[in-house]
MIDOSE-1310 file (N, C-alpha, C; in nm, 2 decimals, decimal comma, always signed):
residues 277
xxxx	+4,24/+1,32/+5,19/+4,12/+1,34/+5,10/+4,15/+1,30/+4,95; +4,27/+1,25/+4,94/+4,31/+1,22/+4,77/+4,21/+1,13/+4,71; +4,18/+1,00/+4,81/+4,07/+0,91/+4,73/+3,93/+0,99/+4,70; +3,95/+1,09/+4,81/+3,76/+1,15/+4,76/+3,84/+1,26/+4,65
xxxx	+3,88/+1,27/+4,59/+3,92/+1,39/+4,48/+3,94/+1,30/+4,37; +3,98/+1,18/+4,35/+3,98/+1,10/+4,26/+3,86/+1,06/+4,26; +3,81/+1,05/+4,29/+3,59/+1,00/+4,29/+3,53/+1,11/+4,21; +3,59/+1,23/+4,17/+3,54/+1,39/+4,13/+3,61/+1,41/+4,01
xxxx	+3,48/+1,50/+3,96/+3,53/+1,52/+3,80/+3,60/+1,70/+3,79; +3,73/+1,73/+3,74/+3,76/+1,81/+3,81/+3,68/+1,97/+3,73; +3,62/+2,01/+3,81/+3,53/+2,16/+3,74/+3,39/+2,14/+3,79; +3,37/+2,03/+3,82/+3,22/+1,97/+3,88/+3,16/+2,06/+4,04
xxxx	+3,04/+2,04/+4,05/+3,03/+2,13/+4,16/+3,05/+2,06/+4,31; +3,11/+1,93/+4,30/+3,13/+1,88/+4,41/+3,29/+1,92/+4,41; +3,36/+1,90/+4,31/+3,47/+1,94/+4,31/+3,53/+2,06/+4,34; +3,47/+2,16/+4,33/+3,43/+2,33/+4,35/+3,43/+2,33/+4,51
xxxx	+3,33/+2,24/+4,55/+3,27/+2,24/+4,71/+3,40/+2,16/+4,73; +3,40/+2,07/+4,71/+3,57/+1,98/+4,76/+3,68/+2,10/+4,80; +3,72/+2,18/+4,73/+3,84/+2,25/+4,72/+3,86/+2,37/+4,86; +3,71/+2,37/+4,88/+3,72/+2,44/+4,98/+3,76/+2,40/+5,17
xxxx	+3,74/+2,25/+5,11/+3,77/+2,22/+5,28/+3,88/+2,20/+5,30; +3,90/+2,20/+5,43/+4,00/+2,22/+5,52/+4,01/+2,06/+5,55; +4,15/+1,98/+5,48/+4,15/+1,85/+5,50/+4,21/+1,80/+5,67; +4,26/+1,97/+5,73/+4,31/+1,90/+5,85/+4,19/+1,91/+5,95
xxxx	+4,09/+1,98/+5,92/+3,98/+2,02/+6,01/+3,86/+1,95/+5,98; +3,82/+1,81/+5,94/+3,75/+1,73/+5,92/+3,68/+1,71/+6,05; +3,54/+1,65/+6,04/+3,49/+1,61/+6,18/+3,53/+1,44/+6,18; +3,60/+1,43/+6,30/+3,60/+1,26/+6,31/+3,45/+1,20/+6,29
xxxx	+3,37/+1,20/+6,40/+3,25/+1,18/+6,37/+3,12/+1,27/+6,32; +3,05/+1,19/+6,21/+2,95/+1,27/+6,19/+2,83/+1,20/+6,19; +2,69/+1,24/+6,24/+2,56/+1,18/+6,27/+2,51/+1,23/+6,25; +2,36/+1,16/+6,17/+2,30/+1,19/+6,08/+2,16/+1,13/+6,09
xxxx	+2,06/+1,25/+6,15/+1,94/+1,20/+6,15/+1,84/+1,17/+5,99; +1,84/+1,10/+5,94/+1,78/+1,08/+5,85/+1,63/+1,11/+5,83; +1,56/+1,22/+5,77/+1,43/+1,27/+5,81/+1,36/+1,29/+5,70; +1,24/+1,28/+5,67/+1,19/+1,32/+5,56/+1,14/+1,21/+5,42
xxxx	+1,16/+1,08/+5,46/+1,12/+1,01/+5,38/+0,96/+0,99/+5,34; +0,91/+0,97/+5,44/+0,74/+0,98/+5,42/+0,69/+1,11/+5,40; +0,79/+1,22/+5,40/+0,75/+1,35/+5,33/+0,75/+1,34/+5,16; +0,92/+1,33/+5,16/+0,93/+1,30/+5,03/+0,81/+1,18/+4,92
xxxx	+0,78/+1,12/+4,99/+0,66/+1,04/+4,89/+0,51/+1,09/+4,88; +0,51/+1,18/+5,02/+0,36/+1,24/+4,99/+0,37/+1,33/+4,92; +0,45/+1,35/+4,93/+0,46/+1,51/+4,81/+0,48/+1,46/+4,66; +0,51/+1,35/+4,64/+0,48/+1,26/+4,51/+0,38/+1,16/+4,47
xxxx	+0,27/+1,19/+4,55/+0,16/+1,11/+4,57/+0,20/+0,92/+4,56; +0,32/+0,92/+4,67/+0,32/+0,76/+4,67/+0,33/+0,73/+4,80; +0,33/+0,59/+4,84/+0,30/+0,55/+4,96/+0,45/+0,54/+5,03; +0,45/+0,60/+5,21/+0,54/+0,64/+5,27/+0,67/+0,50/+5,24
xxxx	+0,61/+0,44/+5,19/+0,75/+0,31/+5,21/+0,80/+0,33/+5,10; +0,79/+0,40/+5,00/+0,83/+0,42/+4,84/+0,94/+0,52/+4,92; +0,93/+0,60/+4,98/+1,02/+0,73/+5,03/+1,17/+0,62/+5,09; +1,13/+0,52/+5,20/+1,20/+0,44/+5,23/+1,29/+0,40/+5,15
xxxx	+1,26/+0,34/+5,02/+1,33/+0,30/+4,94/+1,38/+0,36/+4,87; +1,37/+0,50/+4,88/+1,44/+0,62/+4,80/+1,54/+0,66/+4,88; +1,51/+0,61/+5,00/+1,65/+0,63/+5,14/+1,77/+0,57/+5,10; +1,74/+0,46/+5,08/+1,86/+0,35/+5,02/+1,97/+0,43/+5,00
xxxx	+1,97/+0,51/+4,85/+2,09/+0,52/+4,77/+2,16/+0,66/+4,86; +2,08/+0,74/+4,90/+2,16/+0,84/+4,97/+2,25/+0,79/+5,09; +2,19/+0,68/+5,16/+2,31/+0,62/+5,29/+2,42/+0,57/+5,20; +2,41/+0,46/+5,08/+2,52/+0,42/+5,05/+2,59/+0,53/+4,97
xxxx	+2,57/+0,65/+4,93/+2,68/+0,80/+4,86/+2,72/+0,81/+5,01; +2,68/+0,90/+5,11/+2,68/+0,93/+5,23/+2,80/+0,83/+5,26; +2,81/+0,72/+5,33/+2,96/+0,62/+5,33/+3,01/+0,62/+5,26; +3,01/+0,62/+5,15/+3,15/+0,62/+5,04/+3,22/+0,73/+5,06
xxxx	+3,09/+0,88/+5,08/+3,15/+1,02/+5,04/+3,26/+1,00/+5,16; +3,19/+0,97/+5,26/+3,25/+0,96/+5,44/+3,41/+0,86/+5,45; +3,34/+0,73/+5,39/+3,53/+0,66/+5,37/+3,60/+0,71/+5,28; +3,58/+0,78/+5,17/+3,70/+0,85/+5,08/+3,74/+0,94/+5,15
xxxx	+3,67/+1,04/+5,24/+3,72/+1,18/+5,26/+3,84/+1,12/+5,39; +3,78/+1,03/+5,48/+3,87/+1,02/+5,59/+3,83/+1,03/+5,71; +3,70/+1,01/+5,75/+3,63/+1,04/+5,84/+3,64/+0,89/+5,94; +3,62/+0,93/+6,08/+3,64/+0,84/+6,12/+3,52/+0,73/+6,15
xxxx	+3,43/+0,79/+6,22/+3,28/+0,72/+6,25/+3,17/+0,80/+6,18; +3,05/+0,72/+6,13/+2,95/+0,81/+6,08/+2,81/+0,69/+6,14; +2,74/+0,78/+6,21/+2,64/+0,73/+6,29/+2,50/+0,79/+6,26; +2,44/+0,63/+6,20/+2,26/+0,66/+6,09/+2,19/+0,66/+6,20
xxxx	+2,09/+0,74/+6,21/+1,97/+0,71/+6,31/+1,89/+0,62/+6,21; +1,85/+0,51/+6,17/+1,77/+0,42/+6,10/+1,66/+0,37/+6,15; +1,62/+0,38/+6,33/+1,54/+0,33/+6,33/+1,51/+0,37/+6,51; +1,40/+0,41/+6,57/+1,44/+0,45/+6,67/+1,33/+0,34/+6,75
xxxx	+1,36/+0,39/+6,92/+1,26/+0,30/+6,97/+1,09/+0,33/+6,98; +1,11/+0,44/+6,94/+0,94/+0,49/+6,90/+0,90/+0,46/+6,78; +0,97/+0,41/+6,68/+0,93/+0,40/+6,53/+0,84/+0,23/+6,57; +0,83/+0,16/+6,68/+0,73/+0,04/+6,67/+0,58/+0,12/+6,64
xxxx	+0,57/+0,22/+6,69/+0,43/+0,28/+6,65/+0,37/+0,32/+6,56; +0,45/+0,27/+6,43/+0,44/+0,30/+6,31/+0,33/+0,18/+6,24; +0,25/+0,20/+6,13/+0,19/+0,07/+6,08/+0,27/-0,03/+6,08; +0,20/-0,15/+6,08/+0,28/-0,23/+6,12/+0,34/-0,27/+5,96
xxxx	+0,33/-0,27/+5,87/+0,31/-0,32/+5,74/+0,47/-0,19/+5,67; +0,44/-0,07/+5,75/+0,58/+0,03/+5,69/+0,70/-0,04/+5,83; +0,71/-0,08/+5,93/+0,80/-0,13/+6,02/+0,86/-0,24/+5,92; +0,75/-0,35/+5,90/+0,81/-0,47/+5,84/+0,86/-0,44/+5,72
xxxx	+0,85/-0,36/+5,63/+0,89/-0,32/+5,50/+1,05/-0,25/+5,55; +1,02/-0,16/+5,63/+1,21/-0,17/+5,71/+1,31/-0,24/+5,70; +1,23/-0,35/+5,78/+1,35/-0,48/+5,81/+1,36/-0,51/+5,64; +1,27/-0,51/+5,55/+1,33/-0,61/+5,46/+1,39/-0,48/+5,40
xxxx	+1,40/-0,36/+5,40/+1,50/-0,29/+5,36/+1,63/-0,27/+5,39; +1,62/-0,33/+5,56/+1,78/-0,29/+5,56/+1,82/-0,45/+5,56; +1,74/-0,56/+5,56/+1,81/-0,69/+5,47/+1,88/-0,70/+5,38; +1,79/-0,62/+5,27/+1,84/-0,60/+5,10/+1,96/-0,51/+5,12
xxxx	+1,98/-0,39/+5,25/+2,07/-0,31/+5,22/+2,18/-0,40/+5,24; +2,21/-0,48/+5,40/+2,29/-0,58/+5,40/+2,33/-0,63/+5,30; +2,24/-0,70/+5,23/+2,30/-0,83/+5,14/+2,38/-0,76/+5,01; +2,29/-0,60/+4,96/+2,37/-0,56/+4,87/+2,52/-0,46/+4,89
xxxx	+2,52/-0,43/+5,02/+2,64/-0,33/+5,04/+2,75/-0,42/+5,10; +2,77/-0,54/+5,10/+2,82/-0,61/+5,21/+2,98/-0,62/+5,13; +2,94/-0,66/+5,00/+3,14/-0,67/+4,92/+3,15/-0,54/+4,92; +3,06/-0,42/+4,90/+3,11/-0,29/+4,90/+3,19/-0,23/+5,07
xxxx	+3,13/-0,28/+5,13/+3,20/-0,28/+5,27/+3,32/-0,33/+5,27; +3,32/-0,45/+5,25/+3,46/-0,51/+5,24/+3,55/-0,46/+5,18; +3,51/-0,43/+5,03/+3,65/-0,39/+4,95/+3,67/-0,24/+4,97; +3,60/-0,18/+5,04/+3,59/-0,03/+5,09/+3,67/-0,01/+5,27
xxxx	+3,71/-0,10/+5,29/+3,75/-0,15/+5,46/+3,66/-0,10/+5,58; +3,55/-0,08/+5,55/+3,44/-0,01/+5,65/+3,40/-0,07/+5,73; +3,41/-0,12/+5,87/+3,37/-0,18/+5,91/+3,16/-0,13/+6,02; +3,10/-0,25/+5,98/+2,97/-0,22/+6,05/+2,92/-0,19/+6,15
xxxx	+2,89/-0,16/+6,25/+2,86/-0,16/+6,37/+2,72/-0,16/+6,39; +2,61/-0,19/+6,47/+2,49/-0,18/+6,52/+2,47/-0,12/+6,66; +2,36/+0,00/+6,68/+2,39/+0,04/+6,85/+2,24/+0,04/+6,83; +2,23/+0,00/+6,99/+2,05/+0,02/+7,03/+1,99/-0,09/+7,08
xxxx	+1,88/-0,16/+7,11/+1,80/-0,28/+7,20/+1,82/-0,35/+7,07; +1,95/-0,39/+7,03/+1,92/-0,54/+6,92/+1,85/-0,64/+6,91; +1,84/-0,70/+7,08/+1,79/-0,84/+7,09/+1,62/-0,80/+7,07; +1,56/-0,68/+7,07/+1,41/-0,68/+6,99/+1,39/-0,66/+6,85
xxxx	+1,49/-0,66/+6,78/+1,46/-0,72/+6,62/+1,37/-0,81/+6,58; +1,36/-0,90/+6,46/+1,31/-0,99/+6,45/+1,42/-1,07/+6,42; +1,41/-1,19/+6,45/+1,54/-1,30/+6,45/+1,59/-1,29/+6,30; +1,52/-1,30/+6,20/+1,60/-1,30/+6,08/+1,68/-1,20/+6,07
xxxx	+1,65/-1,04/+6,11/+1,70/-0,93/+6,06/+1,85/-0,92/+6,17; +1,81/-0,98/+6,30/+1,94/-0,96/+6,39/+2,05/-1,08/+6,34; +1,99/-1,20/+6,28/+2,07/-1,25/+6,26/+2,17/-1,23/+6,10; +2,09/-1,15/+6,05/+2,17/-1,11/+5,90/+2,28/-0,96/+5,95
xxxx	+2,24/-0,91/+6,03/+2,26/-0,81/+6,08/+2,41/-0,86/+6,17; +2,37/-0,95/+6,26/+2,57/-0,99/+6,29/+2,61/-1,12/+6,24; +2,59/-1,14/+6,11/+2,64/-1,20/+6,01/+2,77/-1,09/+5,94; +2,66/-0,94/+5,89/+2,72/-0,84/+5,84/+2,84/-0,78/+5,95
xxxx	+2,83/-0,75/+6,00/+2,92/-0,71/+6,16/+3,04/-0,78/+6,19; +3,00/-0,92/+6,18/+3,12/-1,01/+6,23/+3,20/-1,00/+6,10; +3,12/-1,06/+5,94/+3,22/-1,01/+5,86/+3,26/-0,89/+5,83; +3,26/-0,73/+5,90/+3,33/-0,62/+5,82/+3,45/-0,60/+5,95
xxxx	+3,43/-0,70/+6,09/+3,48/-0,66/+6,24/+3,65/-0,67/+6,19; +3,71/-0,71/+6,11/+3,83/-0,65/+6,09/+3,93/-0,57/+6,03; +3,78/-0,49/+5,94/+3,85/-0,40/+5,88/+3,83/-0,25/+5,94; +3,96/-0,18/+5,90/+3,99/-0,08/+6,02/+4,02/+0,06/+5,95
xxxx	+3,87/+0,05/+5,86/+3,86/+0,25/+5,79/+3,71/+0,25/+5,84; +3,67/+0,32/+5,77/+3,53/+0,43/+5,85/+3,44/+0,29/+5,89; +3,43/+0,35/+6,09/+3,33/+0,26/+6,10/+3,18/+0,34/+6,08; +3,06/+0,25/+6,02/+2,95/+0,28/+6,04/+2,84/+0,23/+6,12
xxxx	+2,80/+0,30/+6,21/+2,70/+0,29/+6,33/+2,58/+0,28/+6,25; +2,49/+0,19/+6,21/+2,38/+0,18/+6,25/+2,29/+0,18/+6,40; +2,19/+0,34/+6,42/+2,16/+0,26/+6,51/+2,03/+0,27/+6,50; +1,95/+0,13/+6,55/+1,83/+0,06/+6,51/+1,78/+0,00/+6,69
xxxx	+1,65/-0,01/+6,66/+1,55/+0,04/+6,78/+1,66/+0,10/+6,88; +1,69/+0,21/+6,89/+1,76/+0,30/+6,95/+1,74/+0,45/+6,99; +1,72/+0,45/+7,12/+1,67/+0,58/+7,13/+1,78/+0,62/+7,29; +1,82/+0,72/+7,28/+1,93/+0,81/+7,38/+1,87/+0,79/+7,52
xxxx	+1,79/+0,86/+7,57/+1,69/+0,75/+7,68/+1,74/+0,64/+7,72; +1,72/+0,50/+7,63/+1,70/+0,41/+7,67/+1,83/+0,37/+7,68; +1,94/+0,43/+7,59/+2,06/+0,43/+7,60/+2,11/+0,47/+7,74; +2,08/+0,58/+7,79/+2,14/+0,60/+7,92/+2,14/+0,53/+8,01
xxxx	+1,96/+0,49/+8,04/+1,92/+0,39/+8,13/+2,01/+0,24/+8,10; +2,03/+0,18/+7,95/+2,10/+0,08/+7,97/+2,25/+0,09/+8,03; +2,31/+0,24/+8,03/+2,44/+0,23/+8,07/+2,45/+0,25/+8,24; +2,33/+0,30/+8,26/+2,34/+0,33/+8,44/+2,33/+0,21/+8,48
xxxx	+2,21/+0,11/+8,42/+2,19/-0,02/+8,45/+2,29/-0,10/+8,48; +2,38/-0,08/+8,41/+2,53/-0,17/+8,38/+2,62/-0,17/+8,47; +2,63/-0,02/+8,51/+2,71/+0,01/+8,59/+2,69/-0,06/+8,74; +2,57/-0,07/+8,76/+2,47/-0,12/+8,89/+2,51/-0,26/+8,88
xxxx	+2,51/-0,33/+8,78/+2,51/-0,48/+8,78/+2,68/-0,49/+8,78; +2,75/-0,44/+8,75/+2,88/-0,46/+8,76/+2,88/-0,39/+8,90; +2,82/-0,28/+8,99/+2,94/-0,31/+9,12/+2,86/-0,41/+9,18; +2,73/-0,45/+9,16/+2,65/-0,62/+9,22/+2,76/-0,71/+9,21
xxxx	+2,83/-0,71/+9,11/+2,93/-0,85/+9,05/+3,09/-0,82/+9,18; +3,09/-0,68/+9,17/+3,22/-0,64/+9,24/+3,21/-0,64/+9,39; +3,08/-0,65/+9,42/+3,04/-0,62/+9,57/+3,09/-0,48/+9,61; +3,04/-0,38/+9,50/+3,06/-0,24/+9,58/+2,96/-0,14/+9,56
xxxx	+2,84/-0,25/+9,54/+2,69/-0,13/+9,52/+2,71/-0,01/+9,63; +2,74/-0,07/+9,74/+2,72/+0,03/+9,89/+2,77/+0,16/+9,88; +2,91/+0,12/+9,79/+2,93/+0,25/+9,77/+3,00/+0,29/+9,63; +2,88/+0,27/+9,57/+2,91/+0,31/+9,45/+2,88/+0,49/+9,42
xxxx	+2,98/+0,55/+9,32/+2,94/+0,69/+9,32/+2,98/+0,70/+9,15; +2,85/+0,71/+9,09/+2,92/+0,73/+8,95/+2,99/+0,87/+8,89; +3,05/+0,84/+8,80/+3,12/+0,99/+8,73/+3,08/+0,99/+8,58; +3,09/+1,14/+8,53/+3,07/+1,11/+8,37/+3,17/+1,00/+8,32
xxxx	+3,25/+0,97/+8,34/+3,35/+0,91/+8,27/+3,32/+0,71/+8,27; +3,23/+0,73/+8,41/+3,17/+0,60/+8,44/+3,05/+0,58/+8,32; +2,96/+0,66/+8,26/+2,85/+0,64/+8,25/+2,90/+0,62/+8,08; +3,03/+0,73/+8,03/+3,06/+0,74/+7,86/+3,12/+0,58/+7,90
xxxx	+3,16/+0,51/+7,93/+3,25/+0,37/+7,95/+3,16/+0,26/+7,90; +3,05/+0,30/+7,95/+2,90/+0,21/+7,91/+2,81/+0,21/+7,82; +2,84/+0,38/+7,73/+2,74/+0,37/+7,64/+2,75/+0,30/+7,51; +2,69/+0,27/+7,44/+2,67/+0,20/+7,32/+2,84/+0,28/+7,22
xxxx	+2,83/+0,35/+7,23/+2,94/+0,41/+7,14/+3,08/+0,47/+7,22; +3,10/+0,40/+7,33/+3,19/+0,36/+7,45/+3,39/+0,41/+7,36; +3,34/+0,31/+7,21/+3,49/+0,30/+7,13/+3,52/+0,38/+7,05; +3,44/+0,49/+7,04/+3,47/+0,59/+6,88/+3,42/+0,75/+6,98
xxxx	+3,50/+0,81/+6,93/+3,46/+0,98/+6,99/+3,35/+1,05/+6,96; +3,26/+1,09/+7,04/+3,13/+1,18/+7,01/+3,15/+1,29/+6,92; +3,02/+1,27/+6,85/+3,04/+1,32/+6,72/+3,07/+1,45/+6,74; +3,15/+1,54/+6,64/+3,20/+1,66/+6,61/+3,06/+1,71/+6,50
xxxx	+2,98/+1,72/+6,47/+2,89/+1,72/+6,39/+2,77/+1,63/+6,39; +2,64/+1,67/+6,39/+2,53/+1,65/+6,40/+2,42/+1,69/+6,29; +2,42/+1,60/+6,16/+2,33/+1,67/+6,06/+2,22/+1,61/+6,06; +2,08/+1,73/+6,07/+1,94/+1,63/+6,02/+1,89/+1,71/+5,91
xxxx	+1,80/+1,61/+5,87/+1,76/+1,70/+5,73/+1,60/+1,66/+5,73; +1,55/+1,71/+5,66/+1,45/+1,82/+5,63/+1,33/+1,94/+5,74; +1,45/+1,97/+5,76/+1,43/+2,13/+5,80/+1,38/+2,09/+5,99; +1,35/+1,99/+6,00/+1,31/+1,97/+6,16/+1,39/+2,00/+6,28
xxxx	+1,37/+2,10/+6,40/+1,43/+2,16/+6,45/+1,42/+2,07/+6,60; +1,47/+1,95/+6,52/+1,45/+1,84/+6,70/+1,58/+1,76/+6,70; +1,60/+1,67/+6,83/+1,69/+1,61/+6,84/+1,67/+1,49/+6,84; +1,52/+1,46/+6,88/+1,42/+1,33/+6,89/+1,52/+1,21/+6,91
xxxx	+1,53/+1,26/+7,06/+1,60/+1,12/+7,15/+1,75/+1,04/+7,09; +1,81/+1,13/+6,98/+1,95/+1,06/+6,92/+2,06/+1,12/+7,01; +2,13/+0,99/+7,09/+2,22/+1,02/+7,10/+2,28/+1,13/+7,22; +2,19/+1,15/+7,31/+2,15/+1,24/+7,41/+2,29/+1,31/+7,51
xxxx	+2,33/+1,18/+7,53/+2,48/+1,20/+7,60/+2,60/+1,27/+7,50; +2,58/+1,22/+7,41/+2,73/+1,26/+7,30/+2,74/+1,37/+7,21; +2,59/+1,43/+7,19/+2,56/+1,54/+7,09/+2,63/+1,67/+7,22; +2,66/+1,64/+7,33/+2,66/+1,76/+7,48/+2,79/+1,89/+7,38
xxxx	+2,86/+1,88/+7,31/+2,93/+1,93/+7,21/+2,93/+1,97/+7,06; +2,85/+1,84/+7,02/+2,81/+1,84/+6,88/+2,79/+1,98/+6,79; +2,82/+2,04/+6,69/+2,80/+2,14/+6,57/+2,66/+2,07/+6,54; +2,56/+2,14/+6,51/+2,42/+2,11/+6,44/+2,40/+2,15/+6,36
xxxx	+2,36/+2,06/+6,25/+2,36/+2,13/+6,10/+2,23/+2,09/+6,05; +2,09/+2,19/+6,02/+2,05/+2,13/+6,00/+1,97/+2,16/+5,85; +1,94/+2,08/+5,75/+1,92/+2,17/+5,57/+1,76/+2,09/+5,59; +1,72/+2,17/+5,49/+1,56/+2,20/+5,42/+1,57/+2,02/+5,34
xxxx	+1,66/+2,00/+5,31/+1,68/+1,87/+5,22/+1,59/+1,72/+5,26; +1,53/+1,68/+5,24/+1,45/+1,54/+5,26/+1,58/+1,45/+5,21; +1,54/+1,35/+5,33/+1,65/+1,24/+5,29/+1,71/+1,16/+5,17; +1,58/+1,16/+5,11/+1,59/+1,11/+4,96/+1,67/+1,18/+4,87
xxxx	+1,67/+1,32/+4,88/+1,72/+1,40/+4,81/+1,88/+1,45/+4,85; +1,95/+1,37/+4,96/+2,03/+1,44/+4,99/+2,18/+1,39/+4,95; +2,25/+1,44/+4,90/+2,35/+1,43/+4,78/+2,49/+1,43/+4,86; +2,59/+1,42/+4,77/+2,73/+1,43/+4,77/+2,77/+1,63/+4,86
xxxx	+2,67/+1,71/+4,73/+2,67/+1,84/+4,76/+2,64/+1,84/+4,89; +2,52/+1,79/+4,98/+2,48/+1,86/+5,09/+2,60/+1,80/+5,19; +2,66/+1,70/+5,19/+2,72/+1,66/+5,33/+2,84/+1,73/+5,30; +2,89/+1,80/+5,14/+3,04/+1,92/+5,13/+3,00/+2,03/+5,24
xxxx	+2,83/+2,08/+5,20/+2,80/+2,23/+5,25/+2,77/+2,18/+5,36; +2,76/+2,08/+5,46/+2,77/+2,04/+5,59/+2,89/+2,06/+5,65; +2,96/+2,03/+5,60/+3,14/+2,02/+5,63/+3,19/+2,12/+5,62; +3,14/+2,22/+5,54/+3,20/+2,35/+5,52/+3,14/+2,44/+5,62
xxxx	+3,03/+2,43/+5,65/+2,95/+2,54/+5,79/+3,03/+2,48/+5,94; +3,04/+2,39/+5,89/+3,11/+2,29/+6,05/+3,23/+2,35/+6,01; +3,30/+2,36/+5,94/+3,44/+2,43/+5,98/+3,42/+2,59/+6,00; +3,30/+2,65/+5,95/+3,31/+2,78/+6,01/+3,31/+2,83/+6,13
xxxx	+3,27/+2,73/+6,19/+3,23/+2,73/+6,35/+3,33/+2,73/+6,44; +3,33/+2,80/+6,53/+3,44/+2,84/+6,65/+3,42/+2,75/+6,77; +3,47/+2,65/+6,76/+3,43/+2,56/+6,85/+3,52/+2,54/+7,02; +3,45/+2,60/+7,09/+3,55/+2,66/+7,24/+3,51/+2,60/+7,37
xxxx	+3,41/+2,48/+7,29/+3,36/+2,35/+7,43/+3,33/+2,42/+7,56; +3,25/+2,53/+7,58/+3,22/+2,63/+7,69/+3,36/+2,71/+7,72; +3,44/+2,70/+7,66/+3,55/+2,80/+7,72/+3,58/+2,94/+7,60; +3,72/+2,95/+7,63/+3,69/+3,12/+7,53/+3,83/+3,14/+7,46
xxxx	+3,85/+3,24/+7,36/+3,97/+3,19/+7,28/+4,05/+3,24/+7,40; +4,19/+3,17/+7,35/+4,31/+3,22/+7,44/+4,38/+3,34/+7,34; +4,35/+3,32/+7,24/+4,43/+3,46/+7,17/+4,32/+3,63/+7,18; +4,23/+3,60/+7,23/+4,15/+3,72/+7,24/+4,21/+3,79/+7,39
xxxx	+4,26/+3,94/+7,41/+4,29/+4,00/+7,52/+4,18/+4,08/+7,53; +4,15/+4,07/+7,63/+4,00/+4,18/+7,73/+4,10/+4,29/+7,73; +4,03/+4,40/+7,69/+4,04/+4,52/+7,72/+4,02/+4,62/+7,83; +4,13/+4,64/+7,90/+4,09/+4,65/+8,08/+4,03/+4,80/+8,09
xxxx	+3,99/+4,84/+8,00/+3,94/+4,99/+7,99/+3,84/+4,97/+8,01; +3,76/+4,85/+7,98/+3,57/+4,86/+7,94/+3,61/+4,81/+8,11; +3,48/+4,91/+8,18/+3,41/+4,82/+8,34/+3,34/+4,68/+8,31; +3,37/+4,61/+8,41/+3,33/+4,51/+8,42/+3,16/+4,53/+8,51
xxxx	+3,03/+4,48/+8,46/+2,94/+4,50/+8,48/+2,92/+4,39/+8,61; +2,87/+4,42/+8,72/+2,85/+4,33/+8,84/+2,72/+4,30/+8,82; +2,71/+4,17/+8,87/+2,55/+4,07/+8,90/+2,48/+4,17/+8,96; +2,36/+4,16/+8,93/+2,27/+4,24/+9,06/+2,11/+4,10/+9,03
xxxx	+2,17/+4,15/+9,17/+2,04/+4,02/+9,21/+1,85/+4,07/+9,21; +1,81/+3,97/+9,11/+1,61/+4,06/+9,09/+1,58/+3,99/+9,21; +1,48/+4,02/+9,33/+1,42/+3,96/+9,39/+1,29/+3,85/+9,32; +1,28/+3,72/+9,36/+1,18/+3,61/+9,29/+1,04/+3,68/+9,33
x	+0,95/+3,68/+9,23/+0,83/+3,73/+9,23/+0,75/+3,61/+9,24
């Protein structure tokens, strides 16, 4: 964490919030539904794609804060596969949003070693946007600090279905459809995020108590964090107090501590079966 403490002014309240974490207990990955932008603009009487563009500068603090601290993967929901339902006029204003984000974050990428990634049905983009989009990708593909997941028309659904699919067309190729038998370990091999570990943390923000199709398979563990904060407004501060509740958490992946001894005095309470009404 030395580079994110050098980014801080020392007495500041990020620095305050800094001092408290635990640099060995970091989440490798963190994912991050991005919510609240067409809130944030109606509540300022401007039009929902003004909010969009107020998204901007919070993703680019958000990666920096994330490659200074040491984090391994950080994965944006930017764009899902139900967001085509949107006017058509705030969709296309997207694409040229995350163009301009490309073209402006791209030496910040570089000289930051972050490399890009994209997850989700790419090939339905529009040609210009996929092609600026693994333009960006191919150039950040060698550098080897925080990768960032964009994922765009992406929805966990269609994710699954493309990795069952896969598996189907590869034993077609192997000639062992007949008896094919999948396993979880078959199905994580295939999904879009196959190379980086499911995220240890799950932040959305403004106050929405959903999961809306991100990520369906990998969140099966995930810490959920979720703040009152609209996207636009969401700072350096909130992803510290993110980090700081995610380490409070007793994380025992369905099992139970090993240092806790049962007390063989208390009875153990037996099942009793209700009859179905």
């Amino acid at each position: 964490m030395k580079d994110f403490f050098d980014s801080l002014k020392p007495g500041e309240g990020d620095w305050l919030l800094a001092q408290s974490i635990d640099p060995e207990r970091l989440p490798a990955h963190i994912a991050i539904i991005m919510d609240g932008n067409g809130r944030w603009a109606n509540r300022r009487n401007m039009p929902r794609v003004a909010g969009h563009r107020a998204g901007i500068d919070p993703v680019r603090n958000t990666v920096e804060s994330c490659a200074r601290l040491g984090i391994t993967a950080l994965t944006l929901y930017a764009f899902s596969v139900e967001n085509w339902k949107r006017p058509r006029h705030e969709v296309e204003t997207l694409w040229r949003l995350l163009r301009f984000y490309l073209r402006r974050e791209l030496p910040e990428l570089m000289e930051n070693n972050i490399r890009l990634v994209a997850i989700g049905r790419l090939e339905a983009l529009p040609k210009q946007v996929r092609q600026e989009l693994e333009a960006a990708m191919e150039a950040t593909a060698g550098n080897n600090g925080l990768i960032v997941n964009l994922a765009i028309n992406y929805g966990g659904r269609a994710e699954l279905v493309d990795a069952v699919n896969a598996l189907l067309d590869q034993a077609r190729i192997e000639g062992t459809l007949d008896r094919l038998q999948v396993k979880e370990e078959d199905i994580a091999s295939k999904l879009y995020t196959a190379k980086i570990p499911d995220p240890d943390l799950l932040i959305r923000t403004s106050g929405e108590m959903r999961i809306s199709n991100f990520l369906l398979w990998q969140i099966a563990y995930s810490e959920i964090y979720v703040t009152e904060t609209l996207w636009p407004d969401f700072k350096r501060s909130d992803l510290l107090q993110a980090i700081l509740d995610y380490q409070k958490r007793d994380r025992r992946f369905g099992g139970v501590k090993t240092d806790v001894v049962p007390d063989s005095t208390e009875p153990v309470a037996e099942a009793v079966a209700v009859p179905a009404r």
